[in-house]
NULUM-862436 format. One line per field, with one value per atom (N, C-alpha, C, O): z, x, y. Coordinates in Angstrom, 1 decimal, decimal comma, m for minus. Atoms other than C-alpha are relative to their C-alpha. Layout:
N
c3 (Z:...)
c1 (X:...)
c2 (Y:...)
END
This chain:
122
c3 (m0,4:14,9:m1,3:m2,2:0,8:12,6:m0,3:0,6:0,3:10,7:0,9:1,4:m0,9:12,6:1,3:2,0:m1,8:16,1:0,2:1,2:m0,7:16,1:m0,5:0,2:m0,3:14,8:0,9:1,2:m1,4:17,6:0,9:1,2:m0,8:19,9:m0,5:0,0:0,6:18,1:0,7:1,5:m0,8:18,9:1,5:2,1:m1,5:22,5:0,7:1,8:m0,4:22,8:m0,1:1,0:0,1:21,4:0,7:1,0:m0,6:23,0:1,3:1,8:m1,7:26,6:0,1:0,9:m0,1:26,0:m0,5:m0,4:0,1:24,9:1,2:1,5:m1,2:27,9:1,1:1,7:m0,5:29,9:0,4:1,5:0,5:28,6:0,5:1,2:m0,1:29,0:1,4:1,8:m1,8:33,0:0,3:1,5:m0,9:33,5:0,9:1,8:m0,9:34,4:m0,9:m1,5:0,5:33,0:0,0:m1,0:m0,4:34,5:m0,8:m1,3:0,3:33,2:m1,7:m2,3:1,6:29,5:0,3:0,6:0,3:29,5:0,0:m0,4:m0,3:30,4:m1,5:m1,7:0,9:27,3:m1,5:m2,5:0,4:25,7:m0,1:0,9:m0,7:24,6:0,5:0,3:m0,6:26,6:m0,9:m0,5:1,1:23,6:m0,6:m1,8:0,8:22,4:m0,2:0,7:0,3:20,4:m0,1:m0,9:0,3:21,0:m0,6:m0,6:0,6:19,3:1,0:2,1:m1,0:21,0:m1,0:m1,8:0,8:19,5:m0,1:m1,2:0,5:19,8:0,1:0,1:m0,3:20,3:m1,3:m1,5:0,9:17,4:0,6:1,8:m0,6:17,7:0,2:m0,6:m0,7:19,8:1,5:1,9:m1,6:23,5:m0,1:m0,3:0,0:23,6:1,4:2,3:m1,7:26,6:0,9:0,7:m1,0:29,3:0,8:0,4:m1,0:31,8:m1,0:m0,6:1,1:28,5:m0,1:m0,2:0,9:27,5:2,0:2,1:m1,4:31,7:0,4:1,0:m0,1:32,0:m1,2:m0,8:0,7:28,9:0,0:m0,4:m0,1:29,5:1,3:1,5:m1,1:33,2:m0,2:0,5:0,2:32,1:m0,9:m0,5:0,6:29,3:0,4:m0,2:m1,0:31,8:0,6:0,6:m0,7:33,6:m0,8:m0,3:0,5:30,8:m0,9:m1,1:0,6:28,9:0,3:0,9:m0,4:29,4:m1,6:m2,4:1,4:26,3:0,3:1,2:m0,3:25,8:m1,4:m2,3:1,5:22,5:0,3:1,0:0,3:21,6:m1,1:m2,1:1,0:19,1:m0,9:m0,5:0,3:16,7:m1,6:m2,2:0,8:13,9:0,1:0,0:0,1:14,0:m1,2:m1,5:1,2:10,8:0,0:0,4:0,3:9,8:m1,6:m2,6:1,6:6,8:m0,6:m0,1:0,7:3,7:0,9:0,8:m0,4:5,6:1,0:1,3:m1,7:9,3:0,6:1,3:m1,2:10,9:0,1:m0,7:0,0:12,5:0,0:0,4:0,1:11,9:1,1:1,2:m1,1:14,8:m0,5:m0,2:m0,2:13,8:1,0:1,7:m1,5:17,1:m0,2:m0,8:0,0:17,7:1,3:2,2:m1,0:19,8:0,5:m0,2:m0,4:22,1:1,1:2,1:m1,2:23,9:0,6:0,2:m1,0:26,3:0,8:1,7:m1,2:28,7:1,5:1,8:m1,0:31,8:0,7:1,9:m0,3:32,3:m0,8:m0,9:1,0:29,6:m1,0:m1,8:1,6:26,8:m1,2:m0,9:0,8:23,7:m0,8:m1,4:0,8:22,1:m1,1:m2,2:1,1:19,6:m0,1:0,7:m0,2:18,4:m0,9:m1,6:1,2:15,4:0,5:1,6:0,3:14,0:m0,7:m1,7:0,8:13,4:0,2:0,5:0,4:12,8:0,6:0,4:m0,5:14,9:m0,7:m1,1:0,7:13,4:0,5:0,9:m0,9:15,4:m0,7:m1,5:0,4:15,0:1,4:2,6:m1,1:17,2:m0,1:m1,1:0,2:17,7:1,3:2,4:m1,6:20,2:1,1:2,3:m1,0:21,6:0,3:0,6:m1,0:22,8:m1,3:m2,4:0,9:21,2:m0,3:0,7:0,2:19,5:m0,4:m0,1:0,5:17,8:m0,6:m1,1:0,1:17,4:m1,2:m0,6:0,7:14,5:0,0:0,2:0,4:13,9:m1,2:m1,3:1,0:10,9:m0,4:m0,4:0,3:10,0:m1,0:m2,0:1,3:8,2:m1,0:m1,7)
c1 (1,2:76,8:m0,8:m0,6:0,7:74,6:m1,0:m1,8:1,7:71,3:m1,1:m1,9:1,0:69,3:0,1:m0,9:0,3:70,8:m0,3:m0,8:0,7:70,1:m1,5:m2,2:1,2:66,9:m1,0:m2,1:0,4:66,3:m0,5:m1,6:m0,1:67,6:m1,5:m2,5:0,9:65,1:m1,3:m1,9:1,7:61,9:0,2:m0,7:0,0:62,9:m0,2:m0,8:m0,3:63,8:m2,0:m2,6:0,7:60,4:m1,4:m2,4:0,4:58,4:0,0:m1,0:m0,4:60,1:m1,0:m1,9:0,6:58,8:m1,5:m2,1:1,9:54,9:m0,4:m1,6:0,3:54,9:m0,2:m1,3:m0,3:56,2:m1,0:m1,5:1,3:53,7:m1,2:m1,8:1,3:50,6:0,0:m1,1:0,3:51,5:0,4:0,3:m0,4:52,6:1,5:1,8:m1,8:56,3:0,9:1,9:m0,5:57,4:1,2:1,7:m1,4:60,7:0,7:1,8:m0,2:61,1:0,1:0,8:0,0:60,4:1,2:2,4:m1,2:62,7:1,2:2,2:m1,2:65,4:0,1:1,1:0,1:64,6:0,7:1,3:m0,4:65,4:1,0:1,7:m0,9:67,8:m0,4:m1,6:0,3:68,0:m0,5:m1,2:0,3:67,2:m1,2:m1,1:1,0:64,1:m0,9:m1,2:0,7:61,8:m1,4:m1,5:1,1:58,1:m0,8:m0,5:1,1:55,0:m0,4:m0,1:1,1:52,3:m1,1:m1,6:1,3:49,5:m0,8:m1,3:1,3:46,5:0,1:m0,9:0,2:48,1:1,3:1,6:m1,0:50,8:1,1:1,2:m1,2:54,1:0,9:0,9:m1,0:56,9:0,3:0,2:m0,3:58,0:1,8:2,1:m1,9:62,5:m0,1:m0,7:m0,9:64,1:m0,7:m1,9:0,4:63,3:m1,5:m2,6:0,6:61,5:m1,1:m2,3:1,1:59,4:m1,0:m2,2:0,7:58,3:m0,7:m1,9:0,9:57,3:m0,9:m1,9:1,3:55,2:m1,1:m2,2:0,8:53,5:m0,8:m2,0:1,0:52,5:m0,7:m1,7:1,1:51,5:m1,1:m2,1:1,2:49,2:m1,0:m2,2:0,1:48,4:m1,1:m2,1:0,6:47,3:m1,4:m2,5:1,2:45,2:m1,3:m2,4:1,4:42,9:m0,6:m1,8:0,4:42,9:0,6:1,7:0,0:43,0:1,3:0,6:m0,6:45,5:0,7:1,5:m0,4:46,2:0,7:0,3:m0,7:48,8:0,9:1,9:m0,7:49,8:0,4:m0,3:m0,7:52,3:m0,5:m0,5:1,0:50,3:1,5:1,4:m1,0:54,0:1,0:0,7:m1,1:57,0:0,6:0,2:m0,8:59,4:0,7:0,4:m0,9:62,3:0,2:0,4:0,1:62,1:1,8:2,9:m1,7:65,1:0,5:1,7:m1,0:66,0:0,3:0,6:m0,5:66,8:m1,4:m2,1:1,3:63,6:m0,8:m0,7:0,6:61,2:m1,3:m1,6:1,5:57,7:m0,5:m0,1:0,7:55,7:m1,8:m2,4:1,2:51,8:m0,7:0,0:0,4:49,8:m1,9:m2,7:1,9:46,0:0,1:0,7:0,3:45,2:m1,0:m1,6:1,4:42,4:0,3:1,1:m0,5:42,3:m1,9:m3,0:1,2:39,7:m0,2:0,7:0,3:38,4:m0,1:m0,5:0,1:38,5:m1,6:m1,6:0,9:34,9:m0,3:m1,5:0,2:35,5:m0,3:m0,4:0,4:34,4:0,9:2,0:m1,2:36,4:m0,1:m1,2:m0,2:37,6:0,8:0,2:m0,2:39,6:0,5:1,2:m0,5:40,0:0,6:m0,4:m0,2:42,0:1,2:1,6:m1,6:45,3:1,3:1,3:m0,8:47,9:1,2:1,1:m1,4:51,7:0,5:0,2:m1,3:54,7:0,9:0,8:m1,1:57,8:0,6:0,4:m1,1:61,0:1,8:2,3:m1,4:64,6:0,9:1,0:m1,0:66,7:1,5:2,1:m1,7:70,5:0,4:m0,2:m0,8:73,0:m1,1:m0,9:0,7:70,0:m1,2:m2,0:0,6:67,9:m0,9:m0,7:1,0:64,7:0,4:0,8:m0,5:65,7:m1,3:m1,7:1,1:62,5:m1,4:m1,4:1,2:59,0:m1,0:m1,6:0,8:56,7:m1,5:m1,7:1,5:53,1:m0,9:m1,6:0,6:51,6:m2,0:m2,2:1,3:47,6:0,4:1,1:0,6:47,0:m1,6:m1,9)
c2 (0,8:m7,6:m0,4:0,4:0,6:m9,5:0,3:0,1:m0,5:m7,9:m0,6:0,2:0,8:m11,0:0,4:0,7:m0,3:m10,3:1,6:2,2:m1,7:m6,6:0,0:0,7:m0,3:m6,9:m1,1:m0,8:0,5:m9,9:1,1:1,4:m1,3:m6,9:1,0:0,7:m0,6:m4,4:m0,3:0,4:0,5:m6,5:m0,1:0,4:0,3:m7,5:1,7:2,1:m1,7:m3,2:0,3:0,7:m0,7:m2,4:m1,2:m0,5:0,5:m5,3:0,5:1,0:m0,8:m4,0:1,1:1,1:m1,6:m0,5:0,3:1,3:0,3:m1,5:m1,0:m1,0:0,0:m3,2:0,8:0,9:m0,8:m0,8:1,0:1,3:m1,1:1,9:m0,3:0,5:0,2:m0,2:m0,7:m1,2:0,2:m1,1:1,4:1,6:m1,2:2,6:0,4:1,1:m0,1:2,4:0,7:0,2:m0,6:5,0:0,3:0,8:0,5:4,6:m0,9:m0,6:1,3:1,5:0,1:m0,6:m0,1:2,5:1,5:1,1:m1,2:6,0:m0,6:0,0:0,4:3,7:m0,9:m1,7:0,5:2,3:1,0:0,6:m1,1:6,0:0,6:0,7:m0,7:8,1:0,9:1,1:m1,4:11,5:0,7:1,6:m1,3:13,4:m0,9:m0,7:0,4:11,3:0,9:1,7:m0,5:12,8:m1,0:m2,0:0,9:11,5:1,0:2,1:m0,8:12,8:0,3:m0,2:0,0:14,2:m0,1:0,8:0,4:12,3:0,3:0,1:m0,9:14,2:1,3:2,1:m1,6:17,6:0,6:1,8:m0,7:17,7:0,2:0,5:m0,8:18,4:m1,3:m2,2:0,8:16,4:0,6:1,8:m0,6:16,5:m0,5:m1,7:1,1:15,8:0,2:0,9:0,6:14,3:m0,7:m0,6:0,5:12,3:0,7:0,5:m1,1:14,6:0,7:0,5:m0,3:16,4:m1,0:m0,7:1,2:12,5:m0,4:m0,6:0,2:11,9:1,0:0,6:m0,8:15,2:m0,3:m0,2:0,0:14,6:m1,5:m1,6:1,1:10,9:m0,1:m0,7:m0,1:12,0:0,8:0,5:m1,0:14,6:m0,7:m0,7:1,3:12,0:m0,8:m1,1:1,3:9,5:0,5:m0,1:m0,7:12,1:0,3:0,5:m0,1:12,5:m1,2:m1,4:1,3:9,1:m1,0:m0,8:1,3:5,6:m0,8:m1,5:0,9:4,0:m1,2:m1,4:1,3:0,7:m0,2:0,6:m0,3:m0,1:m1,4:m1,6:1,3:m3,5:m0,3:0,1:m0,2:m4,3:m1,3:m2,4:1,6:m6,9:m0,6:m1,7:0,5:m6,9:1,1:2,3:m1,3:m5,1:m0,7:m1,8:0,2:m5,2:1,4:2,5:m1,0:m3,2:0,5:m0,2:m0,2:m0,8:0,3:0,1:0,4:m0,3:1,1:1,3:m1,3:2,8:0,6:1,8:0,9:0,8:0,6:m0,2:0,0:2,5:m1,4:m2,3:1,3:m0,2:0,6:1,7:m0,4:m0,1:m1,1:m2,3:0,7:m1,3:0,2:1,3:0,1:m2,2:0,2:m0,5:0,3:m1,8:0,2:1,0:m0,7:m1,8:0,4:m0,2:m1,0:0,7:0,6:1,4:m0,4:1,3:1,3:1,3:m0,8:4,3:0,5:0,8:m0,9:5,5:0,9:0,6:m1,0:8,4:m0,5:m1,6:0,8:8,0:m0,2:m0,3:0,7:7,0:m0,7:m0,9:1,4:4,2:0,0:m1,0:0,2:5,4:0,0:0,6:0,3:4,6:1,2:1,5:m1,4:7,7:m0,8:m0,6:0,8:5,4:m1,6:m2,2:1,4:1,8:m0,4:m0,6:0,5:0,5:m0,3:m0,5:0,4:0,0:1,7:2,4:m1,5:3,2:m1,4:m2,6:0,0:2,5:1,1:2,3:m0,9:3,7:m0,6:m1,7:m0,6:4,6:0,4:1,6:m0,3:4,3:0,0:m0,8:0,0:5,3:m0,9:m0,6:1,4:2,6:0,8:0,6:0,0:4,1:m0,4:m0,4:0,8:2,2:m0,9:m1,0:0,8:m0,1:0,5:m0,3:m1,1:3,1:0,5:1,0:m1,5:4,7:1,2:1,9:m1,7:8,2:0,7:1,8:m1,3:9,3:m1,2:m2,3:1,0:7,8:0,7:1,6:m0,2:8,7:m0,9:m2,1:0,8:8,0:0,0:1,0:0,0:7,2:m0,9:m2,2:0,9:6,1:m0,7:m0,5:1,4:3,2:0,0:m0,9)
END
């Protein structure tokens, strides 16, 4: 396959799955996953693997904040990860904004499928 069409593929993969996220179909994004994904847990440290780890931790997630995360540039770095820009608003659930800016995710892509997501400040 061609550098261009996998990283076409890439963005349409990581487009799908920030959609996904910010309607709540969590279904719908893990199928985006491999089984063994490693996500962060962004305000608690760490990482959750697997399917089922990554659906308890964004239901519980849900239950205490509101996040919204739109991807404003994706690009691929020299060492295949993709960097996804995103501003990100998140809030409590009585609306108040607990944060607003810009961080950077950092994804490993194998065979089509998210493997592992990093988060980096800007």
């Amino acid at each position: 396959m061609m550098k261009e069409e996998q990283t076409l593929k890439n963005i349409v993969l990581i487009k799908k799955a920030y959609r996904g996220f910010n309607n709540r179909e969590i279904d719908a994004v893990l199928s985006l996953m491999h089984q063994d994904i490693h996500w962060p847990k962004a305000f608690e440290g760490g990482y959750v693997i697997g399917h089922e780890a990554v659906r308890d931790y964004w239901t519980r997630q849900w239950s205490e904040i509101n996040p919204k995360v739109e991807p404003t540039a994706i690009t691929e770095r020299p060492d295949g990860k993709v960097e996804v820009e995103v501003f990100q608003l998140v809030k409590d659930l009585s609306g108040n904004i607990l944060f607003d800016g810009k961080v950077k995710h950092v994804y490993v892509i194998n065979n089509g499928l998210l493997q592992q997501m990093d988060i980096e400040l800007t």
